[in-house]
Every structure is written in C-alpha cells, then in structure tokens.
C-alpha positions as CSV (number, residue, x, y, z in Angstrom):
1,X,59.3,10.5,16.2
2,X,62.7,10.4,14.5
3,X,65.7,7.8,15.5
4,X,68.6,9.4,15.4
5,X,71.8,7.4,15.7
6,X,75.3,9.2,16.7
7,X,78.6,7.9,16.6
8,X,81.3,7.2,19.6
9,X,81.0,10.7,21.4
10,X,84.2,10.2,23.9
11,X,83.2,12.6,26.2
12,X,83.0,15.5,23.7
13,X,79.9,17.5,24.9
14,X,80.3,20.5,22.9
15,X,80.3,18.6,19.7
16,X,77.1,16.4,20.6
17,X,75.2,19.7,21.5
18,X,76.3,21.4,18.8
19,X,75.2,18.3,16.5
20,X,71.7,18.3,18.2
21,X,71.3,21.9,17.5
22,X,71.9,21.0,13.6
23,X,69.2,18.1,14.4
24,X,66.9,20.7,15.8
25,X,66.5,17.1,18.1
26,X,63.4,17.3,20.5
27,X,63.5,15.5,23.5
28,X,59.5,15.0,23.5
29,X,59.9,13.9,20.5
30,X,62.9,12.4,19.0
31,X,65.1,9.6,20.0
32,X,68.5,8.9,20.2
33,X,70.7,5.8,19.8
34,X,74.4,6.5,20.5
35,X,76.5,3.2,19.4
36,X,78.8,3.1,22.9
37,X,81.7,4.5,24.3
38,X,79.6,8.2,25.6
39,X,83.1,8.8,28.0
40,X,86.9,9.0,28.0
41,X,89.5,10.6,25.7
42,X,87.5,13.9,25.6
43,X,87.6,16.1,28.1
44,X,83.8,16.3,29.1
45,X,82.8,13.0,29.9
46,X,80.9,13.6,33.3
47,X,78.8,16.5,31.3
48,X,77.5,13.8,28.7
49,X,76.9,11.2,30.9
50,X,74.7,13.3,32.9
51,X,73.1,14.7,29.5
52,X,72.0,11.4,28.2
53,X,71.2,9.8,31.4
54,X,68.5,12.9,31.9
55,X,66.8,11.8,28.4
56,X,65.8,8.9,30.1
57,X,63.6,7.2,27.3
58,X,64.5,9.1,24.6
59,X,68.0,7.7,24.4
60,X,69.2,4.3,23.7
61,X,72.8,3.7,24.5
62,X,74.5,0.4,24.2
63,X,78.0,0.3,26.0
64,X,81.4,0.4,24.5
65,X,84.7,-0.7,25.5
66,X,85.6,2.6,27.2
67,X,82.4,2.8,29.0
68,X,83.3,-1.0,30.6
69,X,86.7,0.4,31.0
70,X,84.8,3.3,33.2
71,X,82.8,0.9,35.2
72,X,86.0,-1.5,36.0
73,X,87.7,0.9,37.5
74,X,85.0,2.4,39.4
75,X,84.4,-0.8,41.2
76,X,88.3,-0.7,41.7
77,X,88.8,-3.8,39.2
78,X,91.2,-2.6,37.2
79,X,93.4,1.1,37.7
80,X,93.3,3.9,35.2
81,X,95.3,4.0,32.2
82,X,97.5,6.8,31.6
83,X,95.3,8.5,28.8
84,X,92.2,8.5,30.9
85,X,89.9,11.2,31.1
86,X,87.4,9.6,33.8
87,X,88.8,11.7,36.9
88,X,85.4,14.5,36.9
89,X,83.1,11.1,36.9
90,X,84.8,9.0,39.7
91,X,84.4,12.2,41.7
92,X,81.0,13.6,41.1
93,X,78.6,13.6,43.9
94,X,76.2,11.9,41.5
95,X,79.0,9.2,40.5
96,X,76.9,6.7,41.8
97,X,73.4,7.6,40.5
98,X,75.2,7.8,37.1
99,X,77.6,4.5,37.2
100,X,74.6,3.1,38.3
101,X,72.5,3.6,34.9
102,X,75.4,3.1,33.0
103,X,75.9,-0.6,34.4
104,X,72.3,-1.0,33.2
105,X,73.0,-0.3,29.6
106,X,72.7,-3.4,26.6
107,X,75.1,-4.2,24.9
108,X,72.9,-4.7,21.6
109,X,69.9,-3.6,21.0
110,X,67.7,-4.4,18.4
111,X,64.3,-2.5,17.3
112,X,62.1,-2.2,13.9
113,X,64.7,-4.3,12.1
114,X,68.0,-2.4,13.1
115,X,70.5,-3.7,15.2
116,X,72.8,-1.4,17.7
117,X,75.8,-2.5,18.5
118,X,79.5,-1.1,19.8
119,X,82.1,-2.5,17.5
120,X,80.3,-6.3,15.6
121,X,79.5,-9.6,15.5
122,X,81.4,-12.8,14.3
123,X,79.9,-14.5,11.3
124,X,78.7,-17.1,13.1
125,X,76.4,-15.1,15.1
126,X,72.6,-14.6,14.5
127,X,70.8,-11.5,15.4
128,X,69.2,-13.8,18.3
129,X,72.3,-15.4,19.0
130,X,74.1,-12.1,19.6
131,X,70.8,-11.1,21.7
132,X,71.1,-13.8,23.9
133,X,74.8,-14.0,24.5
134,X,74.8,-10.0,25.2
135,X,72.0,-11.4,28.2
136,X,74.4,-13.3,29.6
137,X,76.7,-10.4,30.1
138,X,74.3,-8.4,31.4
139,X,73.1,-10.5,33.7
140,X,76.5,-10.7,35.5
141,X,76.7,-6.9,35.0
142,X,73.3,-7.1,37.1
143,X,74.7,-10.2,39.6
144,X,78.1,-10.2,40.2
145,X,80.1,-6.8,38.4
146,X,83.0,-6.9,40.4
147,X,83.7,-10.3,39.3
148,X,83.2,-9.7,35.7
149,X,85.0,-7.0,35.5
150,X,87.9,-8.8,37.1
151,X,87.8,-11.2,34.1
152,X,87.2,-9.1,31.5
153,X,90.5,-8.2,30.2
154,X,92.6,-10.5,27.9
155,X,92.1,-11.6,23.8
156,X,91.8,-14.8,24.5
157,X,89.8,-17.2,23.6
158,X,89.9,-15.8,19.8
159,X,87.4,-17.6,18.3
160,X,84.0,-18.7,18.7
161,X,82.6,-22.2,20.2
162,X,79.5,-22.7,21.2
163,X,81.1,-25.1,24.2
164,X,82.8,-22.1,26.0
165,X,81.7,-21.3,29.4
166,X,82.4,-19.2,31.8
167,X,84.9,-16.1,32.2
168,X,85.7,-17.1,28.9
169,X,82.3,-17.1,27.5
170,X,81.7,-14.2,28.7
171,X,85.0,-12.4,27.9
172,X,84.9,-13.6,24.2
173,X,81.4,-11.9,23.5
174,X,82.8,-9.0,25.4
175,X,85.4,-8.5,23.0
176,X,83.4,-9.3,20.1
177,X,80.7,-6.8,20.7
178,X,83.2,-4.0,21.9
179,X,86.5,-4.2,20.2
180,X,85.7,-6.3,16.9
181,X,86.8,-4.4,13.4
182,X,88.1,-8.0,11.8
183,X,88.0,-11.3,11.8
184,X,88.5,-14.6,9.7
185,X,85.8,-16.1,7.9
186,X,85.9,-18.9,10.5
187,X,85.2,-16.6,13.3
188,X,88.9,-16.0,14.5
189,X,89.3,-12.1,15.7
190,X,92.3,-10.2,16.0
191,X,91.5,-7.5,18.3
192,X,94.8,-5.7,18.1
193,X,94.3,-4.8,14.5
194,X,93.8,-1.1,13.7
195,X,94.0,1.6,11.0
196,X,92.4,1.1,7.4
197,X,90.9,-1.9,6.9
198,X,93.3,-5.0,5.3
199,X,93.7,-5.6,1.9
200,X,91.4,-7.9,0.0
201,X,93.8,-10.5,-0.2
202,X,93.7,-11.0,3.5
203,X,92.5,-13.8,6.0
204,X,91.6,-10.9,8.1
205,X,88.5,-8.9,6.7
206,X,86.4,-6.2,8.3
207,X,83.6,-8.3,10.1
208,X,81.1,-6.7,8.0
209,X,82.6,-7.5,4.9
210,X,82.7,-11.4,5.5
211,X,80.2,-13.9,3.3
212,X,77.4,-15.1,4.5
213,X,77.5,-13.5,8.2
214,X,74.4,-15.1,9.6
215,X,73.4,-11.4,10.6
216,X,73.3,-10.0,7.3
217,X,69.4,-9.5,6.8
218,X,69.6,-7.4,9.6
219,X,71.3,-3.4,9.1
220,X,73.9,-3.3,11.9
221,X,74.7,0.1,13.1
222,X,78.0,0.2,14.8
223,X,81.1,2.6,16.4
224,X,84.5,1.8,17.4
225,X,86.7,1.9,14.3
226,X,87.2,5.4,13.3
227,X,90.4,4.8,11.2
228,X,87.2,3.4,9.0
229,X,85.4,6.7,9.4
230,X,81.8,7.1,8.1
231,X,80.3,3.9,6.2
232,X,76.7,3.9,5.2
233,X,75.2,1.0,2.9
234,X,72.1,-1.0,3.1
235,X,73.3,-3.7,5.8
236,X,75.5,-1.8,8.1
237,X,75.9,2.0,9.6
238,X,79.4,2.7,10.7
239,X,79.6,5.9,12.7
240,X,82.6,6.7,14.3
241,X,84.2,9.2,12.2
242,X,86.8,10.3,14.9
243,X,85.5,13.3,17.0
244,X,88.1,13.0,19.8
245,X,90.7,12.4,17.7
246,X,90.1,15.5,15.2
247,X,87.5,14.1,13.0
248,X,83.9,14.4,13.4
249,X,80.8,13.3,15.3
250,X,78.0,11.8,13.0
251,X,74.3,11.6,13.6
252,X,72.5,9.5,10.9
253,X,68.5,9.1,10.5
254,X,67.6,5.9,10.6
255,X,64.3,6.1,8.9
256,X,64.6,8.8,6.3
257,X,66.9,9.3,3.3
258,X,68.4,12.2,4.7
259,X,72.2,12.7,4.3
260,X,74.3,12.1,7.4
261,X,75.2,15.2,9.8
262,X,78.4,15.8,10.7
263,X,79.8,18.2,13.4
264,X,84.0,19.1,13.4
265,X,85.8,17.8,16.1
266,X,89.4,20.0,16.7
267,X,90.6,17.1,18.1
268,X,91.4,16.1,22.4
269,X,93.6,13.8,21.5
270,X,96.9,12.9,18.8
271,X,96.0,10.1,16.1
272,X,98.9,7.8,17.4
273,X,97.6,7.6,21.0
274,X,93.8,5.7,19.7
C-alpha cells in the first residue's frame, strides 16, 4: 500500500482526479491523506466531498479551517461569507449524510511516525499533547457542535497556557491547528499574518522554523499556507502549493523517495481575495 498525501484541494475536483490519474492511485490499494480544507473557493466542492467520503478507509482527512467554516454554517452558527462556494453542498440531498462524516473527521492524525495536521502546532506542543488537545475538540464536535461552533471564531487568546479552559481552550487549539503559519518562540501566534514567510530577524517565525519545538522528532505534514508553496525537508511536508488560487495541487509519497506530483491549477479565484 502506498500513502499518498495531497495538499488543500478547495473544492477543485478536476485537478484531484487529474492528480490521481498521474498517481495511477488504487482505491484497493492505496491510501490517501489530504491535509484539510477538501471544500470552498473552488467551484466543485460538493463533487469532492462526496469523492472522498466514498473511499471510506482508504482516505484520511483531517479538517481545515474552511471545512469548520462549512460545518458552522450548516448548523446555522455563523452566515456565509461573500466568497463562499458552499451553496451545491448546503443543498444536496445527501447534505446530511455528507456533513455528517465530515463532523467526524480529526483534526491530527498521527500514524508510522508522521503527523497530519491542517495549518501547525505551537512550540510548546508535544505530538501527544497536540493528540490530546485535538480530542477535546472533537469530542464537542461529537457533543455539543452547535455550541462550538458558536464560539469558535475570534484570535484570542494568542498564546498558549496550560490553565485555559473552556471556549477559550478550545478556540486557541482551534486556531492553532487550522490557521497557524507563525508564531513567537514563546508560543504567541498571529493569525492574521500572510504571504512569504518573515524575515529572519523577526519575533514572528514560521512555526516550523522555531528551536526546539517539542514536536520536532516527529515529520509534520501540513496545508494552509500556500504563499509558502511546496516545502519538503526531513521534519515537515508543506503542501499547499495554491491550486484554487492558480498554482498547483501536490500529492507527495510518504514512504518512498519519489519526487512530488504536481497537477496545474488555472486558478477559481484572484491572489488578493486568499
């Protein structure tokens, strides 16, 4: 069995089929792991939810920030923003046999020494710390949606302690392990930052990039930044490269050497709007 691990797809169907054609990807045989964020921006998002959801087994996905955003306003937590592309899945017949198995989804998962998650972790954070904190979201995902999705908007609190409770718990690893691209040293995030990461100099440094994260044994394969676009070294796997925005959607092999696959994206939606 091959793992195969594909960046934020954004409702871009005819690009993911296109890249598992180049895979020649078997679903009796092969697996894949998609890093989050499967709808909105694109203009297919109801065609790849229904696509991965039919893999059952043979596809991990772990959510992203647009797949929350989905799910909020389906429960009617929160309205539609103005470049939504979510109408086709709010008003599918299956819509709730689909919402359904999306609200199941991890936020992290972690198998044969990789770790899946949307956007990062805090320094702070152990592989079983992030584990257990992504538990306690998805156990109110499983409990009590409505209300967590109610109080899952907002930056704050924007840094870690291990004596935060409640909505803010909650909300904090939310961000963290959907929106993250940098943060301080200390564990302060700033989740408005986008574009290229900062410059050296800064107090603000790409999560990954931080010394002596307590996750770095582990190889973290992540979305959600695609002004980074593709980053492959030994610790972490970056894959969003852009597709909805004109880039490219990236499948990478986690167990082999083989180079990363990319299919062209001609782009749904204008740089400036991300």
């Amino acid at each position: 069995m091959s793992r195969y691990a594909i960046g934020d797809v954004q409702g871009c169907y005819e690009e993911l089929r296109e890249l598992l054609a180049q895979l020649k990807f078997s679903s009796d045989r092969d697996q894949l792991w998609f890093v989050g964020d499967l709808v909105n921006r694109g203009p297919r998002s109801l065609e790849v939810l229904r696509f991965v959801h039919a893999l059952r087994d043979n596809a991990i996905t772990v959510l992203g920030n647009h797949d929350l955003h989905l799910l909020a306003v389906a429960f009617g937590s929160h309205r539609k923003r103005k470049a939504d592309t979510l109408n086709d899945i709010l008003r599918a017949p299956d819509r709730d046999d689909i919402l359904g198995w999306l609200l199941s989804r991890p936020l992290v998962h972690h198998e044969r020494g990789d770790l899946m998650v949307h956007a990062g972790l805090v320094p702070q954070w152990t592989v079983a710390t992030a584990l257990a904190l992504a538990q306690e979201v998805e156990t109110m995902l499983s409990t009590d949606p409505r209300a967590l999705f109610e109080n899952m908007y907002g930056d704050e609190p924007t840094r870690w302690s291990d004596g935060l409770v409640g909505m803010e718990r909650l909300r904090f690893v939310i961000n963290v392990l959907t929106r993250l691209r940098v943060c301080t040293k200390d564990g302060e995030v700033d989740l408005k930052a986008k574009g290229k990461p900062p410059p050296g100099r800064s107090r603000l440094q790409p999560w990954f990039d931080i010394e002596a994260r307590r996750s770095s044994g582990t190889r973290v394969v992540f979305g959600h930044w695609s002004a980074l676009g593709l980053l492959v070294r030994q610790d972490v796997v970056g894959l969003d490269s852009g597709c909805v925005w004109g880039g490219a959607l990236t499948a990478f092999d986690l167990d082999t050497d083989r180079p990363p696959i990319a299919v062209p994206c001609s782009g749904y939606q204008p740089l400036d709007s991300e």
